[in-house]
C-alpha positions in Angstrom: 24.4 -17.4 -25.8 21.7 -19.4 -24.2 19.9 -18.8 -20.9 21.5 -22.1 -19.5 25.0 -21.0 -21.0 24.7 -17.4 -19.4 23.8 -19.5 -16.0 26.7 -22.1 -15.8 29.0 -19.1 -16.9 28.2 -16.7 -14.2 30.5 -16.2 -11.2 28.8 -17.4 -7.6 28.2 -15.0 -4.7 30.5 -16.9 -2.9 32.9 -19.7 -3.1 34.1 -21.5 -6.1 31.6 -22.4 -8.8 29.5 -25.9 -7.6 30.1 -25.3 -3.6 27.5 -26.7 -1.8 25.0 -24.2 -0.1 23.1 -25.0 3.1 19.7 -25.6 1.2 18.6 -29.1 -0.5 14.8 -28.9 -0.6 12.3 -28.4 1.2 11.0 -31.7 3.1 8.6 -34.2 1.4 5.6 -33.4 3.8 6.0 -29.8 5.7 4.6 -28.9 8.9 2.8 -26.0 6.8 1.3 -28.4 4.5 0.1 -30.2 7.8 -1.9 -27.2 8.7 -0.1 -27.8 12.3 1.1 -24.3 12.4 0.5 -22.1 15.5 -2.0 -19.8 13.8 -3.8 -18.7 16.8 -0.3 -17.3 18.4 0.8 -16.4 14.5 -2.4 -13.9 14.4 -1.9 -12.8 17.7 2.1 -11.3 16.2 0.2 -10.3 13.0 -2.2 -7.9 15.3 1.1 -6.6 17.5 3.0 -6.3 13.7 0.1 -3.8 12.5 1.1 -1.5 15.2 4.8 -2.0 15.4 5.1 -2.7 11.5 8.8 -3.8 10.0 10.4 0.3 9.2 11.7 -1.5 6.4 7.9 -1.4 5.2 7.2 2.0 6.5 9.3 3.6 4.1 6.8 4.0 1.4 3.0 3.8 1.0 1.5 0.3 -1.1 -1.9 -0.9 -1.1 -2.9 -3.9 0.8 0.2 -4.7 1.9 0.5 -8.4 3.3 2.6 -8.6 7.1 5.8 -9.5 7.2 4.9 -12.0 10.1 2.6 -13.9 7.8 5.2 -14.5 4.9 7.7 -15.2 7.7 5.7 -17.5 9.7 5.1 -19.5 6.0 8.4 -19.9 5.5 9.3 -21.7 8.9 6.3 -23.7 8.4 8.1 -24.9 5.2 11.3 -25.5 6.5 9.8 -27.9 9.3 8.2 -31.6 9.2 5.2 -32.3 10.8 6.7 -33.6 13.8 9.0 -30.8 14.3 6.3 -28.8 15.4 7.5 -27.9 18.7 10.3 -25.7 17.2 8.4 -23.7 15.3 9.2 -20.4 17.3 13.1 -21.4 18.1 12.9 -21.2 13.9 11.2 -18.6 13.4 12.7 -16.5 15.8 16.3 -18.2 15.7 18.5 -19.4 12.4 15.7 -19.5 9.8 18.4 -19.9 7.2 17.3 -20.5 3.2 20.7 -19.9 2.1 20.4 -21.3 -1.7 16.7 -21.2 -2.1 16.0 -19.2 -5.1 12.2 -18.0 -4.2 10.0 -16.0 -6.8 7.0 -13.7 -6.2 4.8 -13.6 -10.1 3.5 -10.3 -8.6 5.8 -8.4 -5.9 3.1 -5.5 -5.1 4.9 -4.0 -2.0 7.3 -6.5 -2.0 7.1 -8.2 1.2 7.1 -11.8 0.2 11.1 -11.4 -1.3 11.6 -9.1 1.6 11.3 -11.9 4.6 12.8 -14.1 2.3 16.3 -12.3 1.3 16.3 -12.1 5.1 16.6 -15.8 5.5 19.5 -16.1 3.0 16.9 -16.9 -0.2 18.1 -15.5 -3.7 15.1 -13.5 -4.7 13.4 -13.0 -8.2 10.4 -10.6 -8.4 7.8 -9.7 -11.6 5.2 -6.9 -11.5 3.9 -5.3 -14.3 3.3 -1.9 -12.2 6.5 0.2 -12.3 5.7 1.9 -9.1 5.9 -1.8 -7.1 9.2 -2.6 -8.6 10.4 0.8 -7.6 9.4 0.5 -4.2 10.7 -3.5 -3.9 13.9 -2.6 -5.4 14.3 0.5 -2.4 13.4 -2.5 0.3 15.6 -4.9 -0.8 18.5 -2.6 -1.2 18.0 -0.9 2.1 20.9 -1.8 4.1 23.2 0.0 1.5 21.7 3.6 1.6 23.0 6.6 4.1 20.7 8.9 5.1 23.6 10.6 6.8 25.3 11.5 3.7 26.5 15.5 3.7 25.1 15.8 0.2 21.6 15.1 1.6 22.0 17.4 4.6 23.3 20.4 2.2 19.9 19.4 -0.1 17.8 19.9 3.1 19.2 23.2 4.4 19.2 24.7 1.0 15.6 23.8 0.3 14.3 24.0 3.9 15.7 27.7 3.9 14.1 28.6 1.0 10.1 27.4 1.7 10.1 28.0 5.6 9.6 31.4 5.2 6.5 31.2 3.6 5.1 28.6 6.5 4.9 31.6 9.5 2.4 33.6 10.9 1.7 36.8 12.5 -0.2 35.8 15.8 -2.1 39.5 17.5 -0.5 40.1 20.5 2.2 37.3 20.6 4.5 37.8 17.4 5.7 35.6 14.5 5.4 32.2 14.8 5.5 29.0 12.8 2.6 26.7 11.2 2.3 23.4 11.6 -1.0 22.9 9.1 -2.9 25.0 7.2 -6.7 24.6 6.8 -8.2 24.8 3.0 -12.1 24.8 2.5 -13.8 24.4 -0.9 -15.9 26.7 -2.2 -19.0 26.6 -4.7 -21.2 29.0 -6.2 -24.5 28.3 -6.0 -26.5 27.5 -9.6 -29.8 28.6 -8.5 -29.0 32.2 -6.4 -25.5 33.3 -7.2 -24.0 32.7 -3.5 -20.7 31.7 -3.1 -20.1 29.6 -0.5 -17.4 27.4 1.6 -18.3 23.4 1.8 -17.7 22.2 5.1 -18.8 18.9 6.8 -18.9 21.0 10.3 -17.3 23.4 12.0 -14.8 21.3 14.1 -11.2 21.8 13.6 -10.2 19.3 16.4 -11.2 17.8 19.4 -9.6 16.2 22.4 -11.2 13.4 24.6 -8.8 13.4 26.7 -8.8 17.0 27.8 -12.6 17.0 27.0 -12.3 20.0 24.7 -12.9 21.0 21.1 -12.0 23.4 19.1 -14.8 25.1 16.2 -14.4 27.8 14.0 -17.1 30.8 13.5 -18.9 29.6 10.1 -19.0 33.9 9.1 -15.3 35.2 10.1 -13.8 32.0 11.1 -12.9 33.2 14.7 -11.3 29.8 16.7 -12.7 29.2 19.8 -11.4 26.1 23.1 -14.7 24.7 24.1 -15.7 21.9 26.0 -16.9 18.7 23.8 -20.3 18.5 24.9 -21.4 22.1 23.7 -23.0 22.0 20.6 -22.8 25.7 19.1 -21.1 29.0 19.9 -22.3 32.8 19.4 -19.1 35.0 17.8 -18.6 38.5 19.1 -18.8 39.1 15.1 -23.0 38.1 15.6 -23.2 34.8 14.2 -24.1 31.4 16.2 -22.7 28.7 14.5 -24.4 24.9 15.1 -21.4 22.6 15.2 -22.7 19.8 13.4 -24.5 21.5 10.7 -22.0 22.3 8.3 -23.2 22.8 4.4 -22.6 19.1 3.1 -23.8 16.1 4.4 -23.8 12.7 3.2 -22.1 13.8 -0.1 -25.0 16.7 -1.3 -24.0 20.2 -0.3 -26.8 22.8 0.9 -26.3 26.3 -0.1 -26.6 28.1 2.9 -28.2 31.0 0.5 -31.0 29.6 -1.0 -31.3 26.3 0.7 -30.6 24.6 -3.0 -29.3 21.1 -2.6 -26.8 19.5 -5.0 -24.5 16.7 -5.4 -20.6 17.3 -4.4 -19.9 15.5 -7.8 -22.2 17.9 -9.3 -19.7 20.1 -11.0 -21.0 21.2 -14.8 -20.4 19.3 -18.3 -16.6 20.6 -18.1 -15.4 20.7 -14.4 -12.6 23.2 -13.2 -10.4 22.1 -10.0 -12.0 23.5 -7.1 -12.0 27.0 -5.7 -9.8 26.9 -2.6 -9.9 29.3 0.8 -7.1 29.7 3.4 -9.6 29.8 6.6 -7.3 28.6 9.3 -4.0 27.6 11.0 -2.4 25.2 13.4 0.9 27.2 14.8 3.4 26.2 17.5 4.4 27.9 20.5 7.7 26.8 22.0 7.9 27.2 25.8 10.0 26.5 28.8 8.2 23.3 29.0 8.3 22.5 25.4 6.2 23.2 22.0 2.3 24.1 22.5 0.0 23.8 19.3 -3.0 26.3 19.2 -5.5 27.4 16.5 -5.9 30.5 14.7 -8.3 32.2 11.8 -6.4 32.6 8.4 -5.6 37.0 8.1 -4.7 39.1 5.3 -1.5 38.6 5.8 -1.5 34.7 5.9 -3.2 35.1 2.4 -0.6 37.7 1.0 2.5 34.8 2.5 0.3 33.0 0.1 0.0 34.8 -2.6 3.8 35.6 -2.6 4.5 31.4 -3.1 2.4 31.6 -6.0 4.3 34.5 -7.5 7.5 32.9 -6.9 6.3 29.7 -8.9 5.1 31.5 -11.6 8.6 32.7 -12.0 10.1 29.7 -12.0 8.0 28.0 -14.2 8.6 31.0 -16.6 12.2 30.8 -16.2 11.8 27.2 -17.6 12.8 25.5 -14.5 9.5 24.3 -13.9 9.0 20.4 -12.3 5.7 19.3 -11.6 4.1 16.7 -14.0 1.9 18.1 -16.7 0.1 14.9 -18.5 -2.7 14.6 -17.9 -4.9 11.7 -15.3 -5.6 8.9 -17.2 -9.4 8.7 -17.9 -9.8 5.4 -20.6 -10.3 2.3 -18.5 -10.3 3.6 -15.0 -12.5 2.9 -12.3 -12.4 5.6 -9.9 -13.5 8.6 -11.4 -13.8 10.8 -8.6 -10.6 12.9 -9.6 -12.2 13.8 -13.0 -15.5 13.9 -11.2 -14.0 16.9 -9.0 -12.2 18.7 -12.2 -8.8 17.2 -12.0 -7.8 16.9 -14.7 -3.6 16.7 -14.4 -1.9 15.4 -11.8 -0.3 19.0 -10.2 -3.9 20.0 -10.2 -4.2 18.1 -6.6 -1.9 20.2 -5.3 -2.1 23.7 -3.9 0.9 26.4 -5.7 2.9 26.8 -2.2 3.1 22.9 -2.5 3.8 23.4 -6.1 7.2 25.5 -4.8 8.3 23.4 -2.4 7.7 20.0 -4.8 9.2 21.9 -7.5 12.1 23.6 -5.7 13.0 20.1 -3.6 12.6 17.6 -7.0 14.9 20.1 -9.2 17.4 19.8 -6.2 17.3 16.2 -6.0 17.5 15.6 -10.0 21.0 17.6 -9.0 22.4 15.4 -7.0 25.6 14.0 -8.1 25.6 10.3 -5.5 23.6 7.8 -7.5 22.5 6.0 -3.9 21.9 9.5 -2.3 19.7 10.4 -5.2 17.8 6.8 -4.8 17.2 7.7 -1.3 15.5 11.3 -1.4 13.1 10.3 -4.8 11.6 7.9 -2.5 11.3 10.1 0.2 10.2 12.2 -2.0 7.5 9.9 -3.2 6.3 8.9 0.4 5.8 12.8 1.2 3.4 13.0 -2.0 0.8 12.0 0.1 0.7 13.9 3.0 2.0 17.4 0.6 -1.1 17.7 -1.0 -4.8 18.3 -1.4 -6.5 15.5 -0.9 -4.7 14.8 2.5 -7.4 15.1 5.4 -6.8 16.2 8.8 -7.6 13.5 11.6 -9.7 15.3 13.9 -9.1 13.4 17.3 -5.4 13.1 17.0 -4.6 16.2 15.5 -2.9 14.9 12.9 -2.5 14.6 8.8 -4.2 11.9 7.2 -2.8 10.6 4.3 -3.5 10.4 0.8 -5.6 6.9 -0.1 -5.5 6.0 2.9 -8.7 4.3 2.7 -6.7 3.1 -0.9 -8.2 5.0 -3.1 -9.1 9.0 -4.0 -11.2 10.1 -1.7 -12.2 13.9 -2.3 -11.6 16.2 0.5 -13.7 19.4 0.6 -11.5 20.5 4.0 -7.8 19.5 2.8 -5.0 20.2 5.4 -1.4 21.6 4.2 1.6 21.1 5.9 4.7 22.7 6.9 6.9 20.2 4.6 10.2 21.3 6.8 9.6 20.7 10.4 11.4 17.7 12.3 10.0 16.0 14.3 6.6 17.2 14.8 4.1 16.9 11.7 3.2 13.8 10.3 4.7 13.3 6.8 7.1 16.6 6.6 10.0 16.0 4.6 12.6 15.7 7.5 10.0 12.7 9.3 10.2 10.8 5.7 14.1 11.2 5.9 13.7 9.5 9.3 11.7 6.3 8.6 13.9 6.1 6.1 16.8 5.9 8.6 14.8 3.7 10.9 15.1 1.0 8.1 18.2 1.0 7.1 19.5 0.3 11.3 16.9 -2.3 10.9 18.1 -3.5 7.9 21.6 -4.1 9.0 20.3 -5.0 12.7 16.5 -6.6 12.0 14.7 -7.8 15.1 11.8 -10.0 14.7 8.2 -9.6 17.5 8.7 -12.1 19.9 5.1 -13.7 21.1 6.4 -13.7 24.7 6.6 -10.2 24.4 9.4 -7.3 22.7 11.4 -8.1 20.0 14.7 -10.4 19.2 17.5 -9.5 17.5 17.3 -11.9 13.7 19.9 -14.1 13.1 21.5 -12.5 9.9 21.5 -15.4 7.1 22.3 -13.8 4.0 26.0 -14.1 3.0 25.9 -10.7 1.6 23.4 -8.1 1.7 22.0 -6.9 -1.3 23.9 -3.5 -2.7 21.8 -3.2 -6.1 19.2 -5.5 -7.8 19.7 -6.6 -10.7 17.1 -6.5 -13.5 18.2 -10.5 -15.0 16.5 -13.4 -13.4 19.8 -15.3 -14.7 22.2 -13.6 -12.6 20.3 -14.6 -9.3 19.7 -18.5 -10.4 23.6 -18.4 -11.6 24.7 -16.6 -8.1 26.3 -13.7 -9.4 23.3 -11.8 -7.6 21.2 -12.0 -4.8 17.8 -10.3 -6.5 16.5 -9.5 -9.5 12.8 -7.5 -10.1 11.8 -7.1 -13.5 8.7 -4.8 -14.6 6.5 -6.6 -16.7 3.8 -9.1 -16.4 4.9 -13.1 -15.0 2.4 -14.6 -18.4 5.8 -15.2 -19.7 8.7 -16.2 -17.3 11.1 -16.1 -20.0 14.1 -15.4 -18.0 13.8 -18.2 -15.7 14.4 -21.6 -17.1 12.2 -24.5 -16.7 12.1 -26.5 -12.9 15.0 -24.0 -11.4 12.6 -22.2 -8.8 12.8 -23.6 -5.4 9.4 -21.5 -3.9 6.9 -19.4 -4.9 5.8 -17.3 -2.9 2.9 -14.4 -3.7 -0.5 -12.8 -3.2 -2.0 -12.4 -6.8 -4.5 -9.4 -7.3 -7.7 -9.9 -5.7 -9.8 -9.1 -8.6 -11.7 -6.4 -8.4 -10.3 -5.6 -5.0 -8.2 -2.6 -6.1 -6.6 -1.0 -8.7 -3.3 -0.4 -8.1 -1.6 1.0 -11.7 -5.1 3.4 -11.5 -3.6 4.6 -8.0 0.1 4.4 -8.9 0.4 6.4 -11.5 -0.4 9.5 -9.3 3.2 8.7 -8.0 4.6 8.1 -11.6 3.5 11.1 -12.7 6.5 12.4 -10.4 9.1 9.7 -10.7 9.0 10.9 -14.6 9.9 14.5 -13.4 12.7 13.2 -11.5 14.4 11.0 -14.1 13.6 8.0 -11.6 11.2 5.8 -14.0 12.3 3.1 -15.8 12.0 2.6 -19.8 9.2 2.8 -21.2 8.0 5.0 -18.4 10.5 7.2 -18.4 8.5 8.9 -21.4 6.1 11.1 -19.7 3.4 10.8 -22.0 3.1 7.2 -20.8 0.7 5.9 -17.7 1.2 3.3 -15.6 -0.3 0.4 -17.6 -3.9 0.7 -15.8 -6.0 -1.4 -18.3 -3.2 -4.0 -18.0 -3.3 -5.0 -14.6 -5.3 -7.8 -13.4 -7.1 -5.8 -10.7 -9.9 -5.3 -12.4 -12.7 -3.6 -11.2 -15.8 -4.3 -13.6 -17.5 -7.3 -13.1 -18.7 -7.8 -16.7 -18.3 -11.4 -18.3 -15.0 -10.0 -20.4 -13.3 -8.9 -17.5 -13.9 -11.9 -16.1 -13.0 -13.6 -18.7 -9.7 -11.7 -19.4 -9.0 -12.1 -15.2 -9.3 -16.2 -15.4 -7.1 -16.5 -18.4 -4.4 -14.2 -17.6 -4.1 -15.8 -14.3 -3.7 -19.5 -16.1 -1.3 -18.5 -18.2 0.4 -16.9 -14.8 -0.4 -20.0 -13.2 0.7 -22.3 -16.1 4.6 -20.5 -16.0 5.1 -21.0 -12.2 4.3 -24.5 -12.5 7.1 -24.4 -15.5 9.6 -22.7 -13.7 9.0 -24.9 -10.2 11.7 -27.5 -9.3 10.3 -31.4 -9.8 10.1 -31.0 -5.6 9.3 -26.8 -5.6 6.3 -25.7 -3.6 4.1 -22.5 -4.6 2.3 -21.0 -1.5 0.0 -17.7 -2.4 -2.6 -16.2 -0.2 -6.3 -14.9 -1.2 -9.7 -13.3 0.0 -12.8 -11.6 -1.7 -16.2 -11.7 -1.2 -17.8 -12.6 -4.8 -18.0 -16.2 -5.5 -17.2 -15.0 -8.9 -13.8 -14.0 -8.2 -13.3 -17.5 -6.0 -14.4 -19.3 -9.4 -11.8 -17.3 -11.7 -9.5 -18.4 -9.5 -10.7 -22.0 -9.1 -10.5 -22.3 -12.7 -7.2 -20.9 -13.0 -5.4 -22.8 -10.3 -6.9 -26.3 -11.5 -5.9 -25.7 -15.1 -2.7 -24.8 -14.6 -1.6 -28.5 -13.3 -0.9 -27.1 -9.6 -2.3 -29.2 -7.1 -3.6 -27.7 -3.5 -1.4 -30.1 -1.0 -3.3 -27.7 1.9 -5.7 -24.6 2.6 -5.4 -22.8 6.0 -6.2 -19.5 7.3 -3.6 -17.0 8.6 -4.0 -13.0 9.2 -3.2 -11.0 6.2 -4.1 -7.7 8.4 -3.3 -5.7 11.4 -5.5 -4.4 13.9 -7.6 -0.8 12.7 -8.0 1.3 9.6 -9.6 3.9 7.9 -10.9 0.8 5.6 -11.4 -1.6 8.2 -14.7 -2.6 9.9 -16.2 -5.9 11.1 -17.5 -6.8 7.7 -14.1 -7.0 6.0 -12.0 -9.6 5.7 -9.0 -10.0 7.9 -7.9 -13.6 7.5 -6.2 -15.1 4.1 -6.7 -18.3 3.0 -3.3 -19.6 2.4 -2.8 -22.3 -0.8 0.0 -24.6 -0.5 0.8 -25.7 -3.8 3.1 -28.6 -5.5 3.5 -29.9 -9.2 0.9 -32.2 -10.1 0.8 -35.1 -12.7 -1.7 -33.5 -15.1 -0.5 -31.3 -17.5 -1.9 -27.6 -17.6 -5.1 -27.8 -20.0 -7.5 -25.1 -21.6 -9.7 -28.3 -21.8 -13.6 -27.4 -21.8 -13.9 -30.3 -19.1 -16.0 -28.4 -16.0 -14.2 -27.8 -13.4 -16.0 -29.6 -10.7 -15.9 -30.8 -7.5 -17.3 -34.0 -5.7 -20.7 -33.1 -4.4 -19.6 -33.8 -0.5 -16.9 -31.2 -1.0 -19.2 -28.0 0.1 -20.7 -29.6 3.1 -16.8 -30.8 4.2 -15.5 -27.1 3.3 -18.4 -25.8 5.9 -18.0 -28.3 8.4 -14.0 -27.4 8.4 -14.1 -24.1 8.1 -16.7 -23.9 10.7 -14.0 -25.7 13.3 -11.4 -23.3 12.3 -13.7 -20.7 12.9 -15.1 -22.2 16.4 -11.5 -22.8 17.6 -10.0 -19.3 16.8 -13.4 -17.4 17.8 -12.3 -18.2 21.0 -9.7 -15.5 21.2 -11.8 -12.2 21.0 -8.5 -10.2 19.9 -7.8 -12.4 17.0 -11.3 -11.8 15.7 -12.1 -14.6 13.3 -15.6 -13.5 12.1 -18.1 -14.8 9.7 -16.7 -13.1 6.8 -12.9 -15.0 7.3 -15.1 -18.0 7.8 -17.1 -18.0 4.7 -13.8 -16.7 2.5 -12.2 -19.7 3.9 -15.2 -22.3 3.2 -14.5 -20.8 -0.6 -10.8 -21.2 -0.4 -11.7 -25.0 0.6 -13.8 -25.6 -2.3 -11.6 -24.6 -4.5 -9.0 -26.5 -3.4 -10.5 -29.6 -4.0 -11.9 -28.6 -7.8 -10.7 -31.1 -10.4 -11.1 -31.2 -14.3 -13.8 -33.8 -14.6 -16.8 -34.1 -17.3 -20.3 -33.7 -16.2 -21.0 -36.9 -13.6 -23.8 -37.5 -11.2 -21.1 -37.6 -8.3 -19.5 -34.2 -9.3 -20.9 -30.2 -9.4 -19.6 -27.7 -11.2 -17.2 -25.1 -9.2 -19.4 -22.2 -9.9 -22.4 -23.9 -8.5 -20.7 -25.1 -5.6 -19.5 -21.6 -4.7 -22.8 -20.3 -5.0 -23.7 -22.8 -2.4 -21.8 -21.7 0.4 -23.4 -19.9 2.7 -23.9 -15.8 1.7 -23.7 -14.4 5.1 -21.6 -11.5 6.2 -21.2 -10.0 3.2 
């Protein structure tokens, strides 16, 4: 049976088969290809959004996430014309309906783009060749049909809770037993030169409050907490030692042996590094009074060690009694760019991981592989997956808000000499415990069966509902959605063939491609595929677990040699080349982009121009909320935002330059300068130099043509290289 045969044969979501749906086309000239959206006000919801972000999104942890506001705010600037402008918000906020627009996203990522659209009544088709993205997508898109109430999840919890708290208490002098809210690790070296062992600290600050103007610092000998005021700089120990604050024994990334006074390299760890050495020096317990739950400090005893020592034992047995869980391939090495876990001596995947985390991952996954509900087990392996990060070693503690920081989240493995453990089973309290991930996870699904959207006036507004039917399970066929027997489909493997979706069927595009070498994602997903294979939640062929997340195979590519280049550019025309295919005669593609290296604007120049896609329009909008680990005033906060339609030329590997009229750089400047004059005004929106210059690139591109050499024309690259090089 043919693809077109399997189409006209399948049963429609609703109504008999031809019944007209509320969605044509989109109009001839939009009020998005006008530029004539509000993007001042659309930036000022964009800031508000990264503070109060969708739950739906919240759920689990992807890297550079676009907002929901942006993708949303592009749709209603597609629905409008030009002169419609003044409804703009009344749409957005009101009856954005898409009802039989089938929209596709080449490369889902976290899956917002399909998101925002199944919310407007779109049918939704989604490629990524990362298994982890599809994973998480599929959860969003489904979300409205899980129950975190379910007694089968409740019974999970108790049993498991009941069998790890135990080894989360402490014995406080004087007071009694109480329970910890975090543990404090320290990593310890010996030193080459003298023989000293020795902890690696960056200070001896466990927290502060500005608020209350107090810190709190450890003894750097016996670890003895002490509640000082923030301006003191050391304290003297009834044990005899005075301990400088500050001066802890690594600095800048080389570690001083307080022994000898050698000086080494924190990546300095032999021909065949080990894990590291880890020491229990500290706890964070609660104290529940009249008046609620207090949180005070405490050094690590005997006996905390023993609890300790006690988990381990416990894991040993059950990893001898064959009922072990934890992942045991190894971290891919060939082709990565971060090399800072191997660096460390990592070497597998549960070596980032302490053995009471061990337990509790082991004890809570075997539990969850038991579950009988398919939709219940769904639900708890990606809570399960979200609690990775904040259940393990390289989670940092946040010193002024006394809190966990996640794992990557500056996006990528950052080594932690002074990990923080938590108690996995508190509710409530503890940021990332099992029980909190169980809650976000509820906050989505009332949000996905009640969404509100930011209102720029101020609070949110209930969303018009337009889907007929909310999505129960996604399919994995392209066909089903375009012959409306489904409302999504997400398939894992790379968009260079689109062979599943017939030729001029799609309606919209809608994406945000890999920014070169921006990040890369399989290289940091595959720390949570590692799991999903233990759990029987991975998808063929990754349900082997000798097989990686396809690292070398994703486009983010991170070495800026001419072959990766080169494999970047013509991955991304082929990409290119099969959205242009699969668009309608009428179809729009809209994707958004930012980097810094003219390079990366040229690969994409090339690309784009050769594929046969034509830029109708190039705006800025803001891709990111306010704040972040990663985020400082030289990044880049604003996308530039490509509206695309089929051209007349057809998509060419020609060795024509890609060029672009020699007036084009001087226009790009001169525009982007005005967009960058005009929203400079608003201090909060913060358009700075670097959004400027991105969006001067995203204007040259746009207007790059396949011509041969002429007087009147410059090559792309040379153009690029023109625009100005400041705030990089």
């Amino acid at each position: 049976m043919t693809l077109a045969q399997r189409v006209s044969q399948t049963n429609p979501l609703s109504g008999e088969p031809g019944q007209q749906t509320t969605f044509t086309a989109f109009p001839e000239g939009t009020l998005l290809e006008s530029g004539k959206v509000p993007i001042a006000e659309i930036a000022e919801l964009a800031l508000r959004e990264g503070q109060c972000t969708n739950p739906i999104y919240r759920v689990h942890r992807w890297f550079a996430r676009r907002l929901g506001s942006q993708f949303r705010a592009i749709l209603t600037g597609l629905s409008l014309k030009p002169e419609e402008a003044g409804r703009f918000w009344d749409l957005y906020l009101g009856d954005l309906s898409l009802d039989g627009a089938v929209v596709l996203d080449p490369f889902v990522g976290g899956g917002t783009s399909l998101v925002e659209a199944e919310r407007c009544g779109a049918r939704v088709i989604g490629y990524d060749i990362d298994p982890v993205a599809t994973f998480i997508t599929r959860f969003e898109l489904e979300t409205a049909s899980y129950d975190p109430s379910s007694p089968e999840i409740a019974a999970l919890c108790e049993m498991v809770s009941a069998q790890i708290s135990p080894f989360h208490r402490t014995t406080v002098p004087g007071v009694g037993e109480r329970v910890v809210l975090h543990h404090f690790w320290v990593e310890c070296r010996t030193c080459k030169a003298c023989g000293t062992t020795f902890e690696i600290h960056p200070h001896y600050q466990l927290a502060y409050s500005k608020e209350k103007g107090l810190q709190w610092v450890f003894c750097k000998s016996c670890h003895e907490v002490s509640e000082i005021p923030i301006a003191r700089k050391e304290i003297r120990c009834g044990c005899g030692t005075r301990t400088r604050i500050a001066q802890g024994t690594l600095d800048q990334g080389k570690v001083r042996c307080p022994g000898c006074g050698d000086v080494s390299g924190l990546g300095e760890r032999g021909d065949e590094p080990t894990p590291p050495e880890w020491r229990l020096f500290a706890q964070e317990y609660l104290e529940t009074t009249p008046t609620g739950v207090t949180r005070h400090f405490k050094a690590a005893s005997k006996g905390d060690r023993i609890r300790y020592g006690r988990a381990r034992s416990l894991l040993e047995n059950v990893e001898k009694a064959g009922r072990g869980f934890a992942p045991s391939r190894t971290i891919p090495a060939d082709g990565r760019s971060d090399g800072r876990p191997l660096i460390h001596g990592f070497t597998r995947y549960r070596d980032l991981f302490n053995d009471r985390q061990l337990l509790h991952l082991s004890l809570l996954g075997q539990a969850i592989s038991r579950v009988e509900d398919p939709q219940s087990r769904k639900l708890l392996a990606i809570a399960f997956s979200e609690h990775l990060t904040t259940n393990c070693m390289y989670t940092a503690y946040a010193f002024g808000y006394r809190r966990t920081s996640p794992m990557f989240s500056i996006h990528g493995y950052r080594h932690i000499t002074r990990p923080v453990e938590i108690n996995p089973w508190l509710d409530g309290i503890g940021r990332g415990t099992f029980p909190n991930v169980l809650g976000k996870i509820a906050k989505a699904v009332a949000f996905a069966t009640a969404p509100t959207n930011l209102d720029p006036k101020g609070g949110r507004k209930p969303a018009m509902i337009c889907r007929q039917t909310a999505v129960k399970e996604v399919s994995t066929h392209p066909w089903r959605v375009l012959g409306g027997s489904s409302r999504a489909s997400i398939s894992t493997k790379t968009s260079e063939s689109l062979e599943g979706i017939p030729d001029g069927s799609i309606d919209l595009i809608l994406t945000d491609p890999p920014y070169f070498d921006n990040l890369s994602y399989s290289e940091l997903s595959d720390f949570y595929l590692a799991w999903h294979q233990s759990l029987g939640m991975a998808e063929p062929p990754y349900d082997n677990p000798a097989i990686a997340a396809p690292i070398k195979e994703n486009l983010a590519l991170t070495d800026r040699g001419d072959q990766s280049i080169e494999v970047y550019r013509n991955s991304l025309h082929r990409i290119f080349c099969e959205c242009r295919r699969v668009l309608k005669k009428d179809g729009i593609m809209v994707f958004t982009y930012h980097h810094k290296s003219p390079v990366a604007w040229g690969a994409l120049g090339d690309a784009l121009v050769r594929s046969g896609l034509k830029c109708a329009t190039v705006m800025p909008l803001r891709g990111e909320g306010q704040g972040g680990l990663h985020s400082y005033n030289g990044t880049i906060k604003w996308d530039a935002v490509f509206v695309c339609r089929k051209g007349n030329q057809v998509p060419s590997a020609s060795s024509d330059n890609v060029a672009v009229p020699r007036t084009v750089v001087k226009q790009a400047k001169q525009q982007a300068s005005a967009y960058a004059e005009d929203l400079g005004k608003t201090r909060q929106i913060a358009f700075r130099d670097p959004d400027r210059l991105n969006l001067e690139r995203a204007m040259i591109v746009a207007s790059a043509v396949i011509a041969p050499a002429h007087p009147h024309f410059v090559p792309l690259s040379d153009a690029l290289k023109a625009s100005s090089t400041g705030g990089r």
